[in-house]
C-alpha positions as CSV (number, residue, x, y, z in Angstrom):
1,X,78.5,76.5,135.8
2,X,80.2,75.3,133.0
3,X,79.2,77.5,130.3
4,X,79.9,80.7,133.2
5,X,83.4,78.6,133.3
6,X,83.5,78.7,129.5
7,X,83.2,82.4,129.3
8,X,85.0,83.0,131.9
9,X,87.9,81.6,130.1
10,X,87.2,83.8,126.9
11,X,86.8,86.5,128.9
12,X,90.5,86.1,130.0
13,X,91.8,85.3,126.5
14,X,90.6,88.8,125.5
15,X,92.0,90.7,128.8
16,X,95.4,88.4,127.5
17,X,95.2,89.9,124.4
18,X,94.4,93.5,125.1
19,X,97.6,93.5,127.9
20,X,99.7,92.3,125.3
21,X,98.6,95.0,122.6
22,X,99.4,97.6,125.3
23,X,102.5,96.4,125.6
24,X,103.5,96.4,122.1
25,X,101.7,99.8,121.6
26,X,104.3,101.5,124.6
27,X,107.3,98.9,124.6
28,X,107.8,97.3,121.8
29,X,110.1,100.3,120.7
30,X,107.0,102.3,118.7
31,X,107.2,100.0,116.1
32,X,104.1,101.4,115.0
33,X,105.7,104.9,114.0
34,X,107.0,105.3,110.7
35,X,109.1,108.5,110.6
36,X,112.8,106.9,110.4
37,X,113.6,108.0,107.4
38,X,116.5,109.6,106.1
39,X,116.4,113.6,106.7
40,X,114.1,114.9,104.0
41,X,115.7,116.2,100.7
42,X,116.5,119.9,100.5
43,X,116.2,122.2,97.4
44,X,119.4,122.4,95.5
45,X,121.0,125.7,96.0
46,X,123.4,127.7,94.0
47,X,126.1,125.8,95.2
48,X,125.1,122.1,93.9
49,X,122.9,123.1,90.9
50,X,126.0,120.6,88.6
51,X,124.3,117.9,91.1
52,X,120.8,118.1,89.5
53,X,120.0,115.2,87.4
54,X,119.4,116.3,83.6
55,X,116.4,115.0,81.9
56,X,116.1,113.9,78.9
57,X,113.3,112.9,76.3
58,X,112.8,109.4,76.7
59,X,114.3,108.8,80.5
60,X,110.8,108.9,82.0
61,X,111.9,105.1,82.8
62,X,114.4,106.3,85.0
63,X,112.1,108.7,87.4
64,X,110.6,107.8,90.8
65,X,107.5,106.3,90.8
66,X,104.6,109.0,91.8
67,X,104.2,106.5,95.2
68,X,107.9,107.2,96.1
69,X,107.7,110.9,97.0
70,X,107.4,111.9,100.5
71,X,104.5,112.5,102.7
72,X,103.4,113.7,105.8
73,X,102.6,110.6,108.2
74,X,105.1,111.6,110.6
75,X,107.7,114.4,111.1
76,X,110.9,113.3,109.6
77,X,114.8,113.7,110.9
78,X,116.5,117.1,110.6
79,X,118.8,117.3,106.7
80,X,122.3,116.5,108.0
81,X,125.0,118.4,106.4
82,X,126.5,117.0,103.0
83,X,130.5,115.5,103.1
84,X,132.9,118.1,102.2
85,X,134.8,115.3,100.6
86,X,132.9,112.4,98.7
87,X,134.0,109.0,99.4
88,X,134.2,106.5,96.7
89,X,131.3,103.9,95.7
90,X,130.5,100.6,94.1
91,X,127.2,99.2,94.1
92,X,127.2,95.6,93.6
93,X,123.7,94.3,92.0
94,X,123.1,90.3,92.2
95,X,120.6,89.6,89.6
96,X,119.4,86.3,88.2
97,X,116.4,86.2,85.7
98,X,115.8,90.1,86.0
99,X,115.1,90.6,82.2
100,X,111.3,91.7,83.1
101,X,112.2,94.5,86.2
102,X,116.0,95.0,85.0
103,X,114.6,98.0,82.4
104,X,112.4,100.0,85.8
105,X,115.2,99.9,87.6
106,X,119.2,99.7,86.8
107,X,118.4,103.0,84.4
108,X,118.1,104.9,87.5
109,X,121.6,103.4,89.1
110,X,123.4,104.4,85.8
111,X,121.3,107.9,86.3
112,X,123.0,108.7,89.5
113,X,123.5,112.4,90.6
114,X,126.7,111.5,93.0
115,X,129.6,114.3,93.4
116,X,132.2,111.4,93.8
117,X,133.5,108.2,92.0
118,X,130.9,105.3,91.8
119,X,130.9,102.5,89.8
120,X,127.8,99.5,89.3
121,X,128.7,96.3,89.5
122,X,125.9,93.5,88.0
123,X,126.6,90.2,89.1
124,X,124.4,87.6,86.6
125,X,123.7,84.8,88.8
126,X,123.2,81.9,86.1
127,X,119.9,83.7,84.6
128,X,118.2,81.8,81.6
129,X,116.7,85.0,80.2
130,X,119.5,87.4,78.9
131,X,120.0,89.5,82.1
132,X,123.3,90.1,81.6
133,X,122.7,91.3,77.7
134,X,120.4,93.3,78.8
135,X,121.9,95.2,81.4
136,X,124.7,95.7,79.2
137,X,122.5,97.1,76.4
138,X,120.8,99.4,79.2
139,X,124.5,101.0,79.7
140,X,124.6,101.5,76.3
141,X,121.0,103.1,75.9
142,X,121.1,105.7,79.3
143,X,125.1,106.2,79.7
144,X,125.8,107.4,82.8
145,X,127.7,106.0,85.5
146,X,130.0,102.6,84.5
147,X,128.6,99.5,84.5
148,X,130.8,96.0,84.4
149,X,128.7,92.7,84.2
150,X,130.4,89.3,85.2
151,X,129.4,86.1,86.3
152,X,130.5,84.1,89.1
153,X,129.1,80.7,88.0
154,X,127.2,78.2,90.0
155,X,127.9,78.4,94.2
156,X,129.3,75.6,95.7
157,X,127.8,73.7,98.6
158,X,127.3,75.6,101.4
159,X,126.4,79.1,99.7
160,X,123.3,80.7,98.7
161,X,123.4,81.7,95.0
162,X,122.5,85.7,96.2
163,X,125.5,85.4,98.5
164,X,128.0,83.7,96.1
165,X,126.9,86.9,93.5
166,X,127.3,89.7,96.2
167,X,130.5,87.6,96.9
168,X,132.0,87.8,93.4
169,X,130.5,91.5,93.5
170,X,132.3,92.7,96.2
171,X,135.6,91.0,95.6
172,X,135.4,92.6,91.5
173,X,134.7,96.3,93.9
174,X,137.6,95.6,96.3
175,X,140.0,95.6,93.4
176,X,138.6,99.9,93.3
177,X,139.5,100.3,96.8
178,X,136.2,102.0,97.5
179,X,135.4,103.5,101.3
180,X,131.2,102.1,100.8
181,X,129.4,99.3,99.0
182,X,126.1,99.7,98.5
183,X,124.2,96.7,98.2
184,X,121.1,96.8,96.1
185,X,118.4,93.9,94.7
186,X,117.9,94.1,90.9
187,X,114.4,94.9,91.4
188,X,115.1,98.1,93.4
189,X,114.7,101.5,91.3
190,X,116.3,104.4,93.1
191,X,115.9,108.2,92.8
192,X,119.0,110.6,91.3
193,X,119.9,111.5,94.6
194,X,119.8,108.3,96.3
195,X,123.0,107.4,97.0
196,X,124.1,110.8,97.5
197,X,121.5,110.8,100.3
198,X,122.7,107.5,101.7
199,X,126.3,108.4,101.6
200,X,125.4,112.2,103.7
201,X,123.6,110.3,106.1
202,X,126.5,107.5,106.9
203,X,129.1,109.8,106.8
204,X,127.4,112.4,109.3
205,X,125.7,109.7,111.5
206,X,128.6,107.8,111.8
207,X,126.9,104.2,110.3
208,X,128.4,101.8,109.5
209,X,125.6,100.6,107.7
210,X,122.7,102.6,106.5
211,X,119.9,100.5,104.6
212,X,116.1,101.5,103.6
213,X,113.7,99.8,103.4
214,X,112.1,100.1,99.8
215,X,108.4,100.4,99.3
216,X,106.8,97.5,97.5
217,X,104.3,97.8,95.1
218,X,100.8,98.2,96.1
219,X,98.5,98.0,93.2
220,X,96.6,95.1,93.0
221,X,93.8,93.7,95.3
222,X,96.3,91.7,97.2
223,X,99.4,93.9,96.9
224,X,97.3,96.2,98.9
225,X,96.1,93.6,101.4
226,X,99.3,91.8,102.4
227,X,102.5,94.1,101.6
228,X,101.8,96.9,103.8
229,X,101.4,94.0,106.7
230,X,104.4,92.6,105.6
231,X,106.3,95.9,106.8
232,X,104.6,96.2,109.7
233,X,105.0,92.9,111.1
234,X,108.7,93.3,110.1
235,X,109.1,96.7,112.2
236,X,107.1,94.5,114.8
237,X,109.9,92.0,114.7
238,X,112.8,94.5,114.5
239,X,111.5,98.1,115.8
240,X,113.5,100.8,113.7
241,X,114.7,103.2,116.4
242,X,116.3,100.2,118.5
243,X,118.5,99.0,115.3
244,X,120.3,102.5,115.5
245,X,121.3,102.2,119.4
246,X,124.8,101.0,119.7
247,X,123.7,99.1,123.2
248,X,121.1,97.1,121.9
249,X,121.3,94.1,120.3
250,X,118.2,94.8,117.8
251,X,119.7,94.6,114.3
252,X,118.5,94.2,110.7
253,X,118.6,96.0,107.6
254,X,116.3,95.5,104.1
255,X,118.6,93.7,101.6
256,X,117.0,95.7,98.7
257,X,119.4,98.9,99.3
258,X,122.2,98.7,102.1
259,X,125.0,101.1,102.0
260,X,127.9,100.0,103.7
261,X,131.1,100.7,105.0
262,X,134.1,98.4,103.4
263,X,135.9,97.9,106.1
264,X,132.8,97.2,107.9
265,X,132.2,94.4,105.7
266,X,135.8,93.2,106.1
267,X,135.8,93.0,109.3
268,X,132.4,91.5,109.7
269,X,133.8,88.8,106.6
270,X,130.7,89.9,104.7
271,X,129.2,87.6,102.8
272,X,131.5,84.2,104.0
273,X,130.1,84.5,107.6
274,X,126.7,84.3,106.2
275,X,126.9,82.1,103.2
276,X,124.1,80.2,104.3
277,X,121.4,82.5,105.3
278,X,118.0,82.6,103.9
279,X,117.3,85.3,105.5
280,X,121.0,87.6,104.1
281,X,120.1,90.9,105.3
282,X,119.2,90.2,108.9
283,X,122.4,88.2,109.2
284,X,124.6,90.8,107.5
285,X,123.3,93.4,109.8
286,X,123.8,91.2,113.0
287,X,127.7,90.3,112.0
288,X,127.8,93.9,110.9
289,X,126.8,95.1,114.9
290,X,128.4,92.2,116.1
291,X,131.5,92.9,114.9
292,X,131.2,96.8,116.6
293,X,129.9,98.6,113.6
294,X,127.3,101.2,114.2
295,X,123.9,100.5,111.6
296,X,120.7,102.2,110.6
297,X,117.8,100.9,108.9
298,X,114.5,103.0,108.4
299,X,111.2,103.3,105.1
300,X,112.4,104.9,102.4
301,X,110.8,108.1,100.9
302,X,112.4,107.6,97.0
303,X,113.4,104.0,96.8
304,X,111.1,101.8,95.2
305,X,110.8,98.2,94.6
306,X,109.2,97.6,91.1
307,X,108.6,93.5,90.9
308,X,104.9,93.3,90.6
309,X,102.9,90.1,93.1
310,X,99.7,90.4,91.6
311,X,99.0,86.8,92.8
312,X,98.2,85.8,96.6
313,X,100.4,82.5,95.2
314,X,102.9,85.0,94.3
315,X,103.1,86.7,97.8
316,X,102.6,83.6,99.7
317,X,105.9,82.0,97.9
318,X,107.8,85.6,98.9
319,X,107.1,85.0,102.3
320,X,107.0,81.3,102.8
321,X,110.3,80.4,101.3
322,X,111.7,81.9,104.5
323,X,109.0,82.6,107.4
324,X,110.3,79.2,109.0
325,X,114.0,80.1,108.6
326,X,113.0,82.8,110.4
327,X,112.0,80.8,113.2
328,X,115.1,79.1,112.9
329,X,113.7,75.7,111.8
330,X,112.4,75.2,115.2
331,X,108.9,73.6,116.2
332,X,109.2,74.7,119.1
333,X,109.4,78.3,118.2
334,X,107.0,77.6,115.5
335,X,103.9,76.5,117.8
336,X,104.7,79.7,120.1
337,X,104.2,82.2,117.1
338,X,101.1,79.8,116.1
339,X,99.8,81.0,119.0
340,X,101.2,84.2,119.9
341,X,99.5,84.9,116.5
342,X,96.6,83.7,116.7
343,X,96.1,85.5,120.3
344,X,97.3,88.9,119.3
345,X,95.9,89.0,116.4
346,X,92.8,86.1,115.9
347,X,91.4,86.8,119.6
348,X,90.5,90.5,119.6
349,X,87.5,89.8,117.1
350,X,86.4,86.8,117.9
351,X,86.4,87.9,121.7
352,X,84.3,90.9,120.2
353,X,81.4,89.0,118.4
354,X,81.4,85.9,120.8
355,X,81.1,88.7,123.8
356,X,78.3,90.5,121.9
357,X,76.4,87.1,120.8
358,X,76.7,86.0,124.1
359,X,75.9,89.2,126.5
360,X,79.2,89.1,128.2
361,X,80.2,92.6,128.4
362,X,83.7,92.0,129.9
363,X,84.9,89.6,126.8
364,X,83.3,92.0,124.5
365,X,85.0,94.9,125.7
366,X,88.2,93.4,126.0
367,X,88.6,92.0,122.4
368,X,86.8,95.6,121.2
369,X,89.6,97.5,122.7
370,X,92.1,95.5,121.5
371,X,91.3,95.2,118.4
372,X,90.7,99.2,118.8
373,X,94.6,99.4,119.7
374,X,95.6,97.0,116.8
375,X,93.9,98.8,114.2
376,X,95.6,102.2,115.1
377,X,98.6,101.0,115.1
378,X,98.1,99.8,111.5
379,X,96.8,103.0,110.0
380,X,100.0,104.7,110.1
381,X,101.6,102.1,107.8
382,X,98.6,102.3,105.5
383,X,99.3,106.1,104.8
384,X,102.6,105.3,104.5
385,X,101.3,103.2,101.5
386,X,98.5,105.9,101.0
387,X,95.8,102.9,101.4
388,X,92.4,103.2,102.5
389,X,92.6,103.5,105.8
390,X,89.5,100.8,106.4
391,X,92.0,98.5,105.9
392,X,93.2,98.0,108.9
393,X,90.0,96.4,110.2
394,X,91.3,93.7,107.9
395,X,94.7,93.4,109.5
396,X,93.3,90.3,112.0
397,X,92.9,88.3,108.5
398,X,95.6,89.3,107.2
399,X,97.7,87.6,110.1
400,X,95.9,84.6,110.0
401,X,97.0,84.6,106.0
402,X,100.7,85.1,107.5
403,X,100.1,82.3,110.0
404,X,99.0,79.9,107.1
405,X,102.0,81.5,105.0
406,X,104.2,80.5,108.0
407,X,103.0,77.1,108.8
408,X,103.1,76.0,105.0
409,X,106.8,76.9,104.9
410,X,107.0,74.4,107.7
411,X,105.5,72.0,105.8
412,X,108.0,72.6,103.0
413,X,111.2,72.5,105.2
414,X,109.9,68.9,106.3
415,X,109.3,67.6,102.8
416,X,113.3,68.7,101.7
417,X,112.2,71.6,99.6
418,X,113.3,74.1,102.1
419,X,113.7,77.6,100.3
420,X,112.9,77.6,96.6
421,X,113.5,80.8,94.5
422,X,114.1,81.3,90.7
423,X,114.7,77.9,90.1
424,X,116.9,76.9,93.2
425,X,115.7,75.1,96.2
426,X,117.8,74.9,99.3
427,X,116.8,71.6,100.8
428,X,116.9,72.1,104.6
429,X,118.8,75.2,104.9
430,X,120.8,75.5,108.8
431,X,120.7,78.3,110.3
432,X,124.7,78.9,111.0
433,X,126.4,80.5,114.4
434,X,127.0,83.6,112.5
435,X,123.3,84.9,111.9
436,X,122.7,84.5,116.0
């Protein structure tokens, strides 16, 4: 009786499991899909041929990797129509201790193709290894479009050193009176047509906001393994096509390359409202939609980030300096995605070979069909990343990787280390009012 009990109850953990993969394969806004993405790029015609970038010998550097050009996992948006009138730009680049990535990637900002004004901004956040030097021997190098690099000094209590540099950023670009800011990490190479592609797309979809997320690097053994999850469970978490409905509440954008409107940001107070978030692009995207603004967020087909994590220590300090700020420091919350993990995820095989060790047919064909659903809903990603598509039979360890990843930064946030990057740790970090 008790070991019929006992299987019994596995049996139900399974059905559990499969019920809530349905549901997350038809409601859970098809996060699943990955065709929002900006409208594809069209051939230039005779009309913007002056808009082509110009190669020359030596600015290989400044190309799009072979990984960032488009494919065909899923049918993309109609090309909108380009402005008739360009609006001004300045991109605003925080950047502290970038020496290594700085030379992959601000080349191509400098190398932008855009019809209008736009101007970089790099702010050096304190960096010990010349990043500010550098960049400004990169200007001198590749030309193109005007770089000024300033420093804002160390950020007082209360402000995240990103933040205080996208501060000093934006308030150097405000002095420009530009209509958009685009937002972009130092690590983030773009194509020539990048922001002209962002700007067409705000203007004639009305955002407010329009951010993409950049594709990671997937080159080593576990690069391939964990980054594509890493998107996945973030579209899980935020499903694309809600963030663009002006009645939901869904919002979040990819802090590596966000275009936005200026007086978006004014009257969101972007970056004060958020000064404290760990997590700075979810929160600039809430106070963003808050605050009535209209915002987009989607992959991105030619924006590529180039930082190398050729470690699992290196990609397990990306994700745990912030998994549990996610969760908004709460233990509650933190034992309910323990769980919710472990029986989305962890359940489906187990309940597979336990079912087939043990002759239950009912647990075995439970956890076989829903780790059946989990695994398709995977593969698109991995084209997206053009992986081997047997890798999504790995996603179930993968989680339970994340779910260590998670629980470690826990552990962190209880010892005072909180959220440590380059060389910065802030001890017990609050989630404020403004990120809700």
């Amino acid at each position: 009786m008790g070991q019929t009990a006992h299987v019994s109850a596995i049996a139900w953990t399974a059905a559990a499991s499969l019920a809530a993969w349905l549901w997350l394969l038809l409601c859970q806004g098809f996060f699943w899909r990955t065709d929002v993405r900006l409208p594809p790029r069209a051939q230039p015609n005779d009309t913007d041929v002056s808009l082509r970038p110009r190669v020359q010998p030596g600015d290989a550097d400044v190309s799009p990797s072979p990984r960032a050009q488009p494919d065909n996992t899923d049918a993309p948006l109609p090309r909108p129509p380009q402005p008739h009138k360009w609006p001004s730009v300045c991109v605003v680049v925080p950047a502290r201790d970038e020496a290594e990535v700085l030379p992959m990637s601000l080349p191509s900002l400098l190398a932008q193709s855009y019809p209008g004004h736009a101007e970089i901004f790099l702010i050096d956040d304190g960096s010990s290894d010349g990043t500010g030097e550098l960049a400004c021997e990169l200007a001198r190098r590749h030309g193109g479009l005007s770089l000024t690099v300033d420093s804002p000094g160390e950020p007082p209590p209360g402000w995240t050193g990103k933040l205080w540099a996208v501060r000093h950023g934006i308030a150097l670009a405000r002095a420009r009176g530009p209509e958009y800011l685009l937002l972009t990490d130092a690590d983030i190479a773009h194509a020539p047509d990048s922001l002209r592609e962002l700007v067409a797309a705000a203007r004639t979809g009305g955002f407010d906001l329009v951010s993409q997320m950049a594709r990671l690097r997937v080159e080593s053994l576990w690069e391939r393994l964990v980054v594509p999850a890493f998107v996945y469970f973030f579209a899980q978490l935020y499903p694309f096509r809600r963030i663009s409905g002006k009645g939901t509440r869904t919002a979040a954008a990819a802090g590596g390359c966000v275009l936005l409107r200026a007086d978006a940001a004014e009257r969101a107070r972007i970056p004060d409202a958020i000064r404290h978030a760990v997590i700075d692009d979810v929160a600039l995207a809430r106070a963003v939609k808050r605050g009535g603004g209209h915002i987009w967020l989607g992959l991105a087909e030619r924006v590529d980030s180039v930082r190398p994590y050729p470690r699992l220590a290196d990609l397990w300090r990306m994700v745990s300096r912030s998994a549990y700020a996610q969760l908004r420091h709460n233990p509650l919350v933190l034992a309910g995605t323990v769980a919710g993990l472990a029986l989305v995820y962890l359940v489906p095989p187990a309940a597979l070979v336990v079912g087939l060790a043990g002759g239950d047919t009912a647990t075995a064909v439970a956890g076989g069909l829903a780790w059946l659903v989990m695994t398709g809903t995977y593969v698109p990603m991995l084209r997206y990343y053009r992986q081997p598509l047997w890798l999504a039979l790995l996603l179930p360890f993968t989680a339970f990787l994340y779910l260590l990843m998670t629980v470690d930064s826990a552990v962190q946030h209880y010892r005072g280390r909180g959220a440590a990057w380059k060389g910065r740790t802030y001890a017990r970090p609050d989630t404020v009012a403004d990120e809700g």
